[in-house]
N, C-alpha and C positions, 0 to 999 in steps of 0.2 A: 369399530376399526377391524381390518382384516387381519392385523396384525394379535390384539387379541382374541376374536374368534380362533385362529392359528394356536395359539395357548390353551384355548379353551379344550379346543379337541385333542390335546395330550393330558398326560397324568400329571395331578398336582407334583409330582413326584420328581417331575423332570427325567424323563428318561433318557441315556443314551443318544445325543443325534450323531451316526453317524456320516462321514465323508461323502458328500456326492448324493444322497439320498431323498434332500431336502430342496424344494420350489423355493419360486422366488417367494416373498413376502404378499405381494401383491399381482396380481393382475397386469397382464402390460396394458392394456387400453386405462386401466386405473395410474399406472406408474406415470406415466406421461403426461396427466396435467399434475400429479402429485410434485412431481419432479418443477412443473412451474409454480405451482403455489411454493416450494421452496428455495427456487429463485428469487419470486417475489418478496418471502420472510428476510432472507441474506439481506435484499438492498435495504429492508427499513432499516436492518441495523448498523449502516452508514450514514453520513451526513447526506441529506440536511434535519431526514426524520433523527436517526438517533439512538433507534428502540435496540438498546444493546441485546437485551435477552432475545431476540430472535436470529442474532449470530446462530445460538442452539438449536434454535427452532429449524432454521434452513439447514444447516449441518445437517443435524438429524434426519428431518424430511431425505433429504438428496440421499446419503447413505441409506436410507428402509428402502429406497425405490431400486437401489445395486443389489443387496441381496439378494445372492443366487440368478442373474439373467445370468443368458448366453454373452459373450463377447460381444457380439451385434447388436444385440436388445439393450447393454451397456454403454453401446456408443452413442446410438439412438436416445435412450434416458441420459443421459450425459449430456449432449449436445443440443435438447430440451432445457434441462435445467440452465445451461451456460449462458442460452441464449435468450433466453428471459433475464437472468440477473442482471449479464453484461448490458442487454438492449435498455435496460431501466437505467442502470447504475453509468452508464456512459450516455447519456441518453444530450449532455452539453455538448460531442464531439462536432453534432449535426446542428452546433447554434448559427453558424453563419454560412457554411460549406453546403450544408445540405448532408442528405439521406445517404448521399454514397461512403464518407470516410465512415460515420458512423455502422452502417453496415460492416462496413470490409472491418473496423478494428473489434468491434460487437462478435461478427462472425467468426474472426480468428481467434479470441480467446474463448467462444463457446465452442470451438475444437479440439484446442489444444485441454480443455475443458473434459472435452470427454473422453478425449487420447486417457488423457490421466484418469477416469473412471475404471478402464479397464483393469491396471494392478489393483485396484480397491477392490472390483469383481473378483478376482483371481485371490487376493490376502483371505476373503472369507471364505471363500471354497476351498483352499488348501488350509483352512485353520478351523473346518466344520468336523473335529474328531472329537469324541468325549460330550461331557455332558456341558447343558451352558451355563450351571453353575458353576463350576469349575472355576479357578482362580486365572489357569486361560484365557478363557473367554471374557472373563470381568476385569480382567487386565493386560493380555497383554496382547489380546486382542486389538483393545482402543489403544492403547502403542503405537503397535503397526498401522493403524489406519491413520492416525493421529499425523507419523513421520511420513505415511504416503500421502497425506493429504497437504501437507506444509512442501514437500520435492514438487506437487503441482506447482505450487506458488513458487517456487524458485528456478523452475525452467519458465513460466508462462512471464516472470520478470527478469531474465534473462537471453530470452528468442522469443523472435529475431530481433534483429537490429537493436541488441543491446534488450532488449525484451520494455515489459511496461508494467513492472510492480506496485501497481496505484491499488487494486483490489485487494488488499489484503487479509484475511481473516482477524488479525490481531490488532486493525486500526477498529475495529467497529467496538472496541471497549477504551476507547480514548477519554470517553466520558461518563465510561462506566465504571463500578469498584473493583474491578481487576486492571486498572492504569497501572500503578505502581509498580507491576510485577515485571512494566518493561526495562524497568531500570537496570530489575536480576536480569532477565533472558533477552533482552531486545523486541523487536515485533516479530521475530520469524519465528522466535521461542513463547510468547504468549499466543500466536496464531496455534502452534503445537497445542498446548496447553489446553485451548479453546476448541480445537478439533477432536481432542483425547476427551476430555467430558461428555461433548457430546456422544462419539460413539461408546463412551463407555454406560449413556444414559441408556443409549439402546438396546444393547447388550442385555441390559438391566430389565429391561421389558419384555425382552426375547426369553429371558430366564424365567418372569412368572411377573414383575412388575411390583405392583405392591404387594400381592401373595405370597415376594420373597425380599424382606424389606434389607437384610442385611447386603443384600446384591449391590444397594446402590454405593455401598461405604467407599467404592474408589473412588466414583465420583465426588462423592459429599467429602471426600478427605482432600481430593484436591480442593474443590471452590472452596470448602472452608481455608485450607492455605493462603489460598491466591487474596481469600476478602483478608485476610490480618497481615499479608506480606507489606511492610512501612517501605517508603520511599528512600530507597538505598542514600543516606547521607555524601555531601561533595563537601570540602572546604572552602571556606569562604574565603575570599581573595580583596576585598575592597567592595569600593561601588566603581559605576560607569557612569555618566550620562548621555542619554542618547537622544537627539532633535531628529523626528521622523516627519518624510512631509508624503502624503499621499495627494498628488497635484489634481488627478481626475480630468486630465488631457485627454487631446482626441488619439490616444495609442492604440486603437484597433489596428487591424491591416487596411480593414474596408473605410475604415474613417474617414472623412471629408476634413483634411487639414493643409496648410502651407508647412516648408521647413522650417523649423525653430518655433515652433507651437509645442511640441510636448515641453521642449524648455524651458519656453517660457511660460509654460503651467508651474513649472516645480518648483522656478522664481519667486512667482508671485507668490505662492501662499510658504516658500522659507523666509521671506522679509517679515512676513507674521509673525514670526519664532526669531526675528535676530537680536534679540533683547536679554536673552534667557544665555546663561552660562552652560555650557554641551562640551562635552570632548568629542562627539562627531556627528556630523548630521549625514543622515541617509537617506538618498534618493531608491525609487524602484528599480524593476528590470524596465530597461528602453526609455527612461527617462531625459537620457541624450540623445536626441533624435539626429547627430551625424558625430564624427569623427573627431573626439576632442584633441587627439594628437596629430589630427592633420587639416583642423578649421581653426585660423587664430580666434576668429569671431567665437566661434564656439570655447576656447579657451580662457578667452578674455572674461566670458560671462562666467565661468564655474569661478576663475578668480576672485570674483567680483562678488561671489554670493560667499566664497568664502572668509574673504575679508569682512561681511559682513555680518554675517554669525560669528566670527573669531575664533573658528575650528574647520578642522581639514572635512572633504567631503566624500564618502563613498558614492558614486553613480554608478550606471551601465549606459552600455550603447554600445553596439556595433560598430569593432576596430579593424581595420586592415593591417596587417605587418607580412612581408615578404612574399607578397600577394595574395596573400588567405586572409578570408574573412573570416571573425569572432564573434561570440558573442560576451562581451566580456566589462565585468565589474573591475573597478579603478579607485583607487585613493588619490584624490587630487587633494596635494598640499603643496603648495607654491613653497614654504618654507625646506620643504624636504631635497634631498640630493639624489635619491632612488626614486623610481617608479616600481611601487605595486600594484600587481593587477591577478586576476584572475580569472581565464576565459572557461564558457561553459563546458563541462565534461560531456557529456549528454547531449548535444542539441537534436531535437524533437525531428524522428523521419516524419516527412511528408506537410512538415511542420515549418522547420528552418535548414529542412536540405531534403531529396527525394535520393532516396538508394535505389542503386538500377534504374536509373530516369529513363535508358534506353527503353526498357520494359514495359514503364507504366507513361510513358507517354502514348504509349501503343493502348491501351486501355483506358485511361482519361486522359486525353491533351489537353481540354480546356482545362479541368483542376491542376494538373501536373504544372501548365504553363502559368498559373498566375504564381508559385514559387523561382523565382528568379533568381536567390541569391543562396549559397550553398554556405552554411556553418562548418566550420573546422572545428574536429571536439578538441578541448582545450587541456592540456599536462600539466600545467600549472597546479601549485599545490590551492587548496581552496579556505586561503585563510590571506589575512594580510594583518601587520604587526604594527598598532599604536602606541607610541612612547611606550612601550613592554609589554601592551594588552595583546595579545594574539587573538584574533576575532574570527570565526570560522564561520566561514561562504557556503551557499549554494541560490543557484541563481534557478527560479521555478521549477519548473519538474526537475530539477537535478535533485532536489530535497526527498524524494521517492527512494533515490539510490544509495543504499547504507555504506556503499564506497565510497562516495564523494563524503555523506557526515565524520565518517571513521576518520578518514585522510584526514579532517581537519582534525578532528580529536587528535589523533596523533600529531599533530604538526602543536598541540598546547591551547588549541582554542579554550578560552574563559568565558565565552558566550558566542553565540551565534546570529547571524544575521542573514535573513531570506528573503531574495528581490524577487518580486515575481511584476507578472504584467499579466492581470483576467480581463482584459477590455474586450477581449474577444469572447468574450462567457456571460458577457454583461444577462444580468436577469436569469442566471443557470443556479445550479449547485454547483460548479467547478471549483469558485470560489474557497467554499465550506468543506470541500471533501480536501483538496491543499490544506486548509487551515488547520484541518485535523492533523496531517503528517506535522506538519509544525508544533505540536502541543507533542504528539509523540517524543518528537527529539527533543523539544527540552526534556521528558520525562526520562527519554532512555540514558542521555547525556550528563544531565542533571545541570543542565546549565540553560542560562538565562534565554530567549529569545526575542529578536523582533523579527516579525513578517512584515515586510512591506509590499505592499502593491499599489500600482497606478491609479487603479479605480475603486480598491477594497476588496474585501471585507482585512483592511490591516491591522494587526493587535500586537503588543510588547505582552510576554511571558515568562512567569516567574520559571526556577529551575524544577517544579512539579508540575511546570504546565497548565497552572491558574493563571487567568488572565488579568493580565494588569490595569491594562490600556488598550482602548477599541477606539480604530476610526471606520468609524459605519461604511457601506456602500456608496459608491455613484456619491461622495463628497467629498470635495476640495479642503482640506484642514492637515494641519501640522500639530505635532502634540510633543512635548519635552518628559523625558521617562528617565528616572536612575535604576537602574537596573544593577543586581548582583554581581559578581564577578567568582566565579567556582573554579576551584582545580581541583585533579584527586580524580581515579579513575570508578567508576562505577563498573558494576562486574557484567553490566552489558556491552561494556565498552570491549571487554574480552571475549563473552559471548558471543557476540554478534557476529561481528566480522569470521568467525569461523563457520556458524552455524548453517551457514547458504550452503557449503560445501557436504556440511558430517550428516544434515538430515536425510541429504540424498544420496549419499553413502552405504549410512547405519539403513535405508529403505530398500534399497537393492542388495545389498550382503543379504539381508531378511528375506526378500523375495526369494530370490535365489535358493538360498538352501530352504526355503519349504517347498521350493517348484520341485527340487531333487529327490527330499523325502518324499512328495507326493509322488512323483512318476514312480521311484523305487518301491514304494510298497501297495499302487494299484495293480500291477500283476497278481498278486497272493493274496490281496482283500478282496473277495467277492462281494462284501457289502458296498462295494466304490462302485458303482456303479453309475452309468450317465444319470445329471437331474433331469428333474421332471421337467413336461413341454414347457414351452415360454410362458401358455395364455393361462395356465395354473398350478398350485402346488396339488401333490396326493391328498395333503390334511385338509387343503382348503375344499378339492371338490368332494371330500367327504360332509365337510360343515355345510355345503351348496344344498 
């Protein structure tokens, strides 16, 4: 590795590196497939592979290939790396659409990707003073990179258009032995956690590797934390029971269906389950395929399935009210005097509405024009309340958005429930990469879950995010689950919802006054001097 070689050619001793003095790590004709075999590592460690410890591995990798470039050779290694991962890791976008949404969503987060590369260049070049064993560099080095690496993730899921925080650094351990630890910090605080190890592993090999074995104890004091940190306790509340029917209707877009076919999918296989005692049964997302408050026929039938189970129904379907269209989940219970409902926060650009259609109908007309109907996001609070159970909503990709899970948290949810609709993913990982956010938030919540969806992969989940109940893919079945019931807040319930804000706060205060120290004392250090050219370090083409 040129990375060791690099160590070899200094003193056991660790001398001095100063400010500005020091190449990059590698090579840039080296750094730029490094940068995609680290793209590569990142996606194994999301679903459907899995392989958490390569969360570390891609970290790492991408950070060795920053060290020391110019701004441009950062953008460039950046926007490498981005676009490998995201091209893999979104690789479902282009399941029915085709090449082009995939590109353009692929392309803009391997941008915004390497935008954010640049303060990660600039954190180690204004923090290259002193020696790198140093308590600095072995800590609070991976800090800073740690908190600029988590601010990507919180602007790249925030812009544009509400942004798209599905990639997260801290979901790729959903199923590894640092789960638990979302329950303390949330996902945006274990992505932290997971970004600070890593560079702190690096660090650690910049400083001498195993020739300096004590170097690694930050790191090894965090994982050893993280692996003993127990799933922060909720109090128990009761049980629930819950009737889930995943129908396996034709609910694509592109489907080949008549009206009242996804309905009467959902029908058929809850008369399977009408025998079984349930306090609610739950349909998916678009499981109403028109207007149940303005089709009698359509009315007549959710009544009709409800008297037949002997419990009220959650659905969705697409509602009209005051001329806007929703996308919105409903408790239909004929016995009741209130309607609750809850329309989507979130609905998907380009998905279930195009922003600036002027624009982009200029650029794709034929994609643009097969979206017809435009989603209103929905204010509605994301929970609706059963004889006292407060049940907290999010209806498919709204489950991504720790605003919509918080909101219900705070509104008293005792468990959760997640409609989704993958009929358009059929045969992808979309499915399994969603199913993960769902395991999260029971973990971070501490309460119970079911995911439902149309075609699968649907599971009910305990409040640690063990699985209960699975109804396989692409099959038609209904399954009856009692499930938990928790209150009590978990201290990521307090973390979280802050965290979006202070990581990328605490990362620019940081910035900033090292940018100040740095300018202010490169006039009177003549050892500051520009780095060395892009295509090598001094040490390395002496080892050449």
């Amino acid at each position: 590795m040129v990375l060791l070689r690099h160590r070899r050619a200094t003193d056991t001793t660790a001398p001095p590196t100063q400010p500005g003095t020091e190449g990059p790590l590698m090579r840039l004709r080296l750094a730029l497939p490094v940068a995609a075999v680290a793209g590569l590592a990142l996606n194994l460690a999301y679903q459907p592979t899995g392989w958490w410890p390569m969360a570390l591995v891609g970290v790492g990798l991408s950070l060795a290939t920053l060290i020391g470039r110019s701004v441009g050779a950062a953008l460039l290694v950046g926007v490498v790396f981005g676009a490998v991962f995201y091209g893999l890791h979104l690789a479902w976008v282009g399941q029915f659409l085709g090449p082009i949404p995939r590109l353009a969503l692929s392309g803009l987060e391997a941008l915004l990707t390497a935008a954010g590369a640049v303060p990660i260049v600039l954190a180690y070049r204004w923090t290259a003073r002193g020696t790198r064993r140093s308590a600095a560099q072995l800590i609070l080095v991976p800090l800073l990179i740690g908190g600029i690496w988590v601010s990507r993730e919180v602007v790249i899921g925030a812009w544009p258009y509400n942004g798209f925080p599905w990639a997260r650094l801290g979901m790729t351990q959903v199923d590894g032995p640092f789960r638990e630890v979302a329950s303390w910090t949330g996902v945006t605080g274990l992505s932290f956690l997971i970004a600070v190890v890593a560079a702190g592993l690096l660090q650690w090999a910049r400083a001498g590797g195993w020739r300096f074995g004590r170097g690694a104890l930050p790191a090894a004091i965090t994982v050893s934390v993280m692996l003993i940190v127990p799933q922060f306790p909720t109090t128990d509340a009761g049980t629930f029971t819950v009737g889930w029917v995943q129908g396996n209707g034709p609910a694509g877009y592109f489907d080949q269906k008549n009206p009242g076919d996804v309905l009467g999918a959902q029908k058929t296989v809850s008369e399977r389950i009408s025998g079984a005692r349930i306090d609610l049964l739950v349909w998916p997302e678009g499981s109403v395929d028109s207007d149940a408050f303005a089709t009698p026929d359509t009315a007549a039938t959710l009544t009709q399935v409800t008297t037949s189970v002997g419990a009220p129904l959650l659905a969705n379907g697409a509602t009209t009210r005051d001329g806007r269209t929703f996308n919105t989940s409903f408790l239909w219970d004929p016995s009741a005097t209130n309607r609750q409902l809850h329309d989507k926060v979130n609905p998907v650009p380009f998905g279930e509405y195009v922003p600036d259609r002027w624009f982009y109908e200029r650029l794709v007309p034929d994609l643009v024009g097969l979206i017809q109907r435009e989603y209103t996001p929905g204010s509605n609070a994301p929970v609706v309340n059963l004889r006292g159970v407060p049940i907290g909503l999010a209806i498919c990709f709204d489950v991504i958005f720790d605003r919509v899970i918080w909101d219900g948290f705070d509104h008293g949810a005792q468990l959760y429930v997640f409609q989704t609709n993958n009929a358009d993913f059929r045969g992808s990982s979309e499915n399994l990469q969603q199913l993960a956010f769902a395991k999260m938030r029971a973990i971070e919540t501490g309460r119970a879950v079911v995911n439902i969806s149309t075609v699968g992969t649907s599971q009910a989940l305990s409040p640690d995010g063990t699985v209960i109940d699975t109804l396989p893919v692409d099959t038609a079945a209904g399954t009856v689950t009692t499930l938990p019931l928790r209150t009590g807040r978990t201290p990521a319930s307090v973390i979280g919802p802050r965290s979006t804000g202070l990581f990328p706060l605490l990362s620019v205060g940081a910035m900033l006054s090292l940018g100040i120290i740095h300018r202010r004392r490169r006039p009177r250090d003549p050892a500051d001097a520009p780095a060395a050219p892009e295509g090598r370090s001094p040490v390395e083409g002496h080892a050449s």
